[in-house]
Residue frames as a rotation matrix with the C-alpha (Angstrom) as fourth column:
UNK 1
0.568 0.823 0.000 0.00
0.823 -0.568 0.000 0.00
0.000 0.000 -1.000 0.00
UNK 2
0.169 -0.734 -0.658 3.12
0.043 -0.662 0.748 2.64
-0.985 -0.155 -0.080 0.71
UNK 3
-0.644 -0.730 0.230 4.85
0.197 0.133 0.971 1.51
-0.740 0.670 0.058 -2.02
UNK 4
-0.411 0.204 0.889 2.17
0.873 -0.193 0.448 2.25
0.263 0.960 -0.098 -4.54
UNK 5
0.794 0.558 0.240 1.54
0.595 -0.636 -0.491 5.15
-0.121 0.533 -0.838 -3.16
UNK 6
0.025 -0.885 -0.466 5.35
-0.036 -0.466 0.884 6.40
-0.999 -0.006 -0.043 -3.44
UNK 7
-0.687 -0.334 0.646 4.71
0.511 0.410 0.755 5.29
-0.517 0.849 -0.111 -6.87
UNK 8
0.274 0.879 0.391 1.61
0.962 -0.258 -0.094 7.07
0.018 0.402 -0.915 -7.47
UNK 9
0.675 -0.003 -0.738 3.40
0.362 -0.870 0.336 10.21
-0.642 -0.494 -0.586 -6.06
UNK 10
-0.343 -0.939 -0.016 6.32
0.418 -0.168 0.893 9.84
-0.841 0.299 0.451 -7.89
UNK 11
-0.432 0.131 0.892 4.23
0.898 -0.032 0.440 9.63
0.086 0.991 -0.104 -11.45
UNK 12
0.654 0.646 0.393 2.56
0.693 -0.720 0.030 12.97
0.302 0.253 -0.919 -10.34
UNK 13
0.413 -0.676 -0.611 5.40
-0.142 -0.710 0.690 14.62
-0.900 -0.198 -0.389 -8.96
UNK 14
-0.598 -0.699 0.391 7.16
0.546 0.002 0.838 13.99
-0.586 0.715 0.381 -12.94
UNK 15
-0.226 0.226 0.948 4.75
0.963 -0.093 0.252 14.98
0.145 0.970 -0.196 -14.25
UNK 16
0.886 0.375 -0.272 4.12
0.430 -0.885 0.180 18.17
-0.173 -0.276 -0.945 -12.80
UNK 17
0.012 -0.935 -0.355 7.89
-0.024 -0.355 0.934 18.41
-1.000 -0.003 -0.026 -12.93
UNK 18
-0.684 -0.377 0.624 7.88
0.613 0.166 0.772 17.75
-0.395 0.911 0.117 -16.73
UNK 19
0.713 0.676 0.184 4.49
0.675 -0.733 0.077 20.54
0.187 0.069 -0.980 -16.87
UNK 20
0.792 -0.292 -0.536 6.28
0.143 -0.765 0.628 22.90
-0.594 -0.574 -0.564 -15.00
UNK 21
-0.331 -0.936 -0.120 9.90
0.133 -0.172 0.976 22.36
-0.934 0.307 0.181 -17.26
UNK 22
-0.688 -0.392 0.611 8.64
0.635 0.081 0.768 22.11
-0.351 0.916 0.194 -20.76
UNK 23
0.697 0.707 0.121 5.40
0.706 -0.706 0.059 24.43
0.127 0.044 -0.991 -20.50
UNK 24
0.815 -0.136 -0.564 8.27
0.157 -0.884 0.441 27.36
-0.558 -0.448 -0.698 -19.16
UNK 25
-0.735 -0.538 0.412 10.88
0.502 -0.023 0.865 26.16
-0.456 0.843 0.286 -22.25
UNK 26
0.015 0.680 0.733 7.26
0.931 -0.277 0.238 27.21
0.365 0.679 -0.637 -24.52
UNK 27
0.963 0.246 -0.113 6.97
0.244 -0.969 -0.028 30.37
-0.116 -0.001 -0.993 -22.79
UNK 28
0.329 -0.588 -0.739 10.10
-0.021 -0.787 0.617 31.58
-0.944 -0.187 -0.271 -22.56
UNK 29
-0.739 -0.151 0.656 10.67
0.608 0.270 0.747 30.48
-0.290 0.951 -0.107 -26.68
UNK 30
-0.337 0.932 -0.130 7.66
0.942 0.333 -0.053 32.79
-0.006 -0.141 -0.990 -26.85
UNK 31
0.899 0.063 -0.432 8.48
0.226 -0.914 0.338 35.84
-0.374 -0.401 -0.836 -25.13
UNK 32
0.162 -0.980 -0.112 11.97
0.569 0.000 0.823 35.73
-0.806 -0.197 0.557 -26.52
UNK 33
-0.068 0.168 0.983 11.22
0.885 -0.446 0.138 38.26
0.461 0.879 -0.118 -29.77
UNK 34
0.662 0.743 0.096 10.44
0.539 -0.562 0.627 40.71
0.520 -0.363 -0.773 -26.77
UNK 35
0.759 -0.427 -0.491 13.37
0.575 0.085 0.814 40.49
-0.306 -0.900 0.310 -25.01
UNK 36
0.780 -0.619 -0.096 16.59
-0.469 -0.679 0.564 42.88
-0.414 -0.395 -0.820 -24.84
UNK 37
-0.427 -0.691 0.583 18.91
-0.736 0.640 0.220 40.33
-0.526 -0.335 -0.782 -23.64
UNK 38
0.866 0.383 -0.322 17.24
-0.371 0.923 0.100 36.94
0.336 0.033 0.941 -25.58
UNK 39
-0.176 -0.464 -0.868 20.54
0.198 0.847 -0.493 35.01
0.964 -0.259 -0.057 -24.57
UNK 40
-0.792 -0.282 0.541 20.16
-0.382 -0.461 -0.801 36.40
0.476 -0.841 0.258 -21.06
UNK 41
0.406 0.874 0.266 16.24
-0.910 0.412 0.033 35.40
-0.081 -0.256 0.963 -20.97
UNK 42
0.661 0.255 -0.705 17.11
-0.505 0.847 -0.167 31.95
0.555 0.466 0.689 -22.35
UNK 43
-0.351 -0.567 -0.745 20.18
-0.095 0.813 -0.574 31.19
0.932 -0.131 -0.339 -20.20
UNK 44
-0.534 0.635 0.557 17.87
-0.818 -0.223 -0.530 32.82
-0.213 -0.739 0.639 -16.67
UNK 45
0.429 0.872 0.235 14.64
-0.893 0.449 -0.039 30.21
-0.140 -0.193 0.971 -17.52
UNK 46
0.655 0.285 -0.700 17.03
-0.307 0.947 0.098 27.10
0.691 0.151 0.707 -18.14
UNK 47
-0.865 -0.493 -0.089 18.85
-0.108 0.358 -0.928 27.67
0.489 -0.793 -0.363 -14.83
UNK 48
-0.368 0.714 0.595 15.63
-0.865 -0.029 -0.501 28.05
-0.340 -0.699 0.629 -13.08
UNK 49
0.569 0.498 -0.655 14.18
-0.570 0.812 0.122 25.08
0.593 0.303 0.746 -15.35
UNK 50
0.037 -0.644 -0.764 16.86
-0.094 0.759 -0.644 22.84
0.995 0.096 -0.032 -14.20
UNK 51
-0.936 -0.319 0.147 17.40
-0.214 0.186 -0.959 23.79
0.279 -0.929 -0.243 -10.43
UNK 52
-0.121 0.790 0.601 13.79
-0.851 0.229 -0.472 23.11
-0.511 -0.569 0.645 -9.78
UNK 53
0.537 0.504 -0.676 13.73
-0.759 0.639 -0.125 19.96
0.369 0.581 0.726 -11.85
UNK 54
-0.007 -0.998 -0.056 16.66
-0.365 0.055 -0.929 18.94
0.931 0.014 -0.365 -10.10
UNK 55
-0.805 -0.011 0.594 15.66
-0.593 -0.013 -0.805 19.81
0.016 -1.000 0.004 -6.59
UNK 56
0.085 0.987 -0.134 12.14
-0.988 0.101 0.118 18.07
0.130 0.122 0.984 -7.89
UNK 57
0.467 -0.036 -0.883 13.78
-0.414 0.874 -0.255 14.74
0.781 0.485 0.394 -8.77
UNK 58
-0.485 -0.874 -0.040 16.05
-0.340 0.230 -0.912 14.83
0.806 -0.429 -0.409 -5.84
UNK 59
-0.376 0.852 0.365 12.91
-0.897 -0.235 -0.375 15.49
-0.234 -0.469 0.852 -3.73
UNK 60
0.653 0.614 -0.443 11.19
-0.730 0.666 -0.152 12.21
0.201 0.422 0.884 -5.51
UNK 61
-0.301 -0.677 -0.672 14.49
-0.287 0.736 -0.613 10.04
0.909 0.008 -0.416 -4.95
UNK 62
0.864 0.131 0.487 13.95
-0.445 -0.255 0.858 10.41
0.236 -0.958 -0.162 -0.94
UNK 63
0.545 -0.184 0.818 15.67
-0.815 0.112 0.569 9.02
-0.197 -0.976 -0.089 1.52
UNK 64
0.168 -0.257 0.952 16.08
-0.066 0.960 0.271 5.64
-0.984 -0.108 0.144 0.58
UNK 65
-0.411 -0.748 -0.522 17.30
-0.677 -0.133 0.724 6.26
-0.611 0.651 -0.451 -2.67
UNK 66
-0.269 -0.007 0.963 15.19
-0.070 0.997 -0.012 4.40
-0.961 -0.071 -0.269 -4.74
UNK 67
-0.631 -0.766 -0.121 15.76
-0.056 -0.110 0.992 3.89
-0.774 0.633 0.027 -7.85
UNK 68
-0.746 0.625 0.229 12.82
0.565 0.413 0.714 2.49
0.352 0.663 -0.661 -9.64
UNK 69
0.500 0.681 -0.535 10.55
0.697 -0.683 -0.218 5.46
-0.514 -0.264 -0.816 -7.90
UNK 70
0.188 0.169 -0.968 12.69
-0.021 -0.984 -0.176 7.70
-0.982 0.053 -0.181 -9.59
UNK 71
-0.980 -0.129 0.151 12.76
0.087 0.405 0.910 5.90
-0.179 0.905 -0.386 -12.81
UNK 72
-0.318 0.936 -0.147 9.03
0.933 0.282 -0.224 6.40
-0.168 -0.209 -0.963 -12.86
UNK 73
0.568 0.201 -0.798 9.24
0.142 -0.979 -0.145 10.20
-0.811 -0.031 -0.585 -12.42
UNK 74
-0.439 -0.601 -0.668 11.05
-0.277 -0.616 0.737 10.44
-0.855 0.509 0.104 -15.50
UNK 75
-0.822 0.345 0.453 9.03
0.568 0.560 0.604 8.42
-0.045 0.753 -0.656 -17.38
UNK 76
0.380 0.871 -0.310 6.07
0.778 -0.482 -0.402 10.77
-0.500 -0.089 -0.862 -16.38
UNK 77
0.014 -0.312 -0.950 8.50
0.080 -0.947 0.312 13.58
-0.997 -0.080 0.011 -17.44
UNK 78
-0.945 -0.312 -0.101 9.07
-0.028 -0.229 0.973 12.41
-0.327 0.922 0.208 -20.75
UNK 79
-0.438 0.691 0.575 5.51
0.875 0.182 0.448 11.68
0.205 0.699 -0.685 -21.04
UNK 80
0.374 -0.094 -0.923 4.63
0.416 -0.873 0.257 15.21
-0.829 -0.479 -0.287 -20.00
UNK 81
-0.485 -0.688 -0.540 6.95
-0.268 -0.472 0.840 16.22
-0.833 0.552 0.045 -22.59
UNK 82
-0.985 -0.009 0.170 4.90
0.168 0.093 0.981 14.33
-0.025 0.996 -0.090 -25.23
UNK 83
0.299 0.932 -0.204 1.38
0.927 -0.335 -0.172 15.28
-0.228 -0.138 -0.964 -24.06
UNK 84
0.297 0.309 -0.904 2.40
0.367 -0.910 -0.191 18.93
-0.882 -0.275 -0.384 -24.21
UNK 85
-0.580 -0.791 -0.195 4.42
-0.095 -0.173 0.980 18.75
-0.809 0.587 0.025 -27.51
UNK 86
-0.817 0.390 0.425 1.57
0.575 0.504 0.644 17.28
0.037 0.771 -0.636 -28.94
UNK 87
0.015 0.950 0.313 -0.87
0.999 -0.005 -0.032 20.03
-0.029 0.313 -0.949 -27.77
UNK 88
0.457 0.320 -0.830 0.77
0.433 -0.895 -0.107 22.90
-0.777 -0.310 -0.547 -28.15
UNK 89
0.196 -0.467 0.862 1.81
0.976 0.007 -0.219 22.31
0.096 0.884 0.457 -31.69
């Protein structure tokens, strides 16, 4: 019962983590005709993409390191990545 939900958490904690990274690649690819600085915007939203995707995954590893919970959250990420690729053509 734990164990699936650590597993149930994990697949919603990628995916939110793969929402949250590839929805803020689209905006900031977006806004980037607007910008001053565009290398400045673009290298600013993929440190922030990363250190929260980072701290997100590290966050999802816990404690006990486990390995196949955080194999899971990436699989949500990448799907994440194709759900949103595919609707924000």
């Amino acid at each position: 019962m734990i164990e699936g939900l650590g597993w149930l958490l994990a697949v919603l904690g990628g995916a939110a983590l793969g929402l949250f990274y590839y929805a803020g690649l689209w905006f900031t690819l977006r806004r980037l005709s607007e910008q001053a600085h565009p290398a400045l915007w673009v290298f600013g939203s993929f440190t922030l993409r990363l250190a929260v995707s980072m701290a997100g995954f590290y966050f999802i590893l816990g404690p006990d390191r486990d390995l196949t919970r955080l194999g899971v959250a990436l699989l949500a990420f990448i799907v994440a990545r194709v759900l949103l690729t595919r609707r924000l053509r």
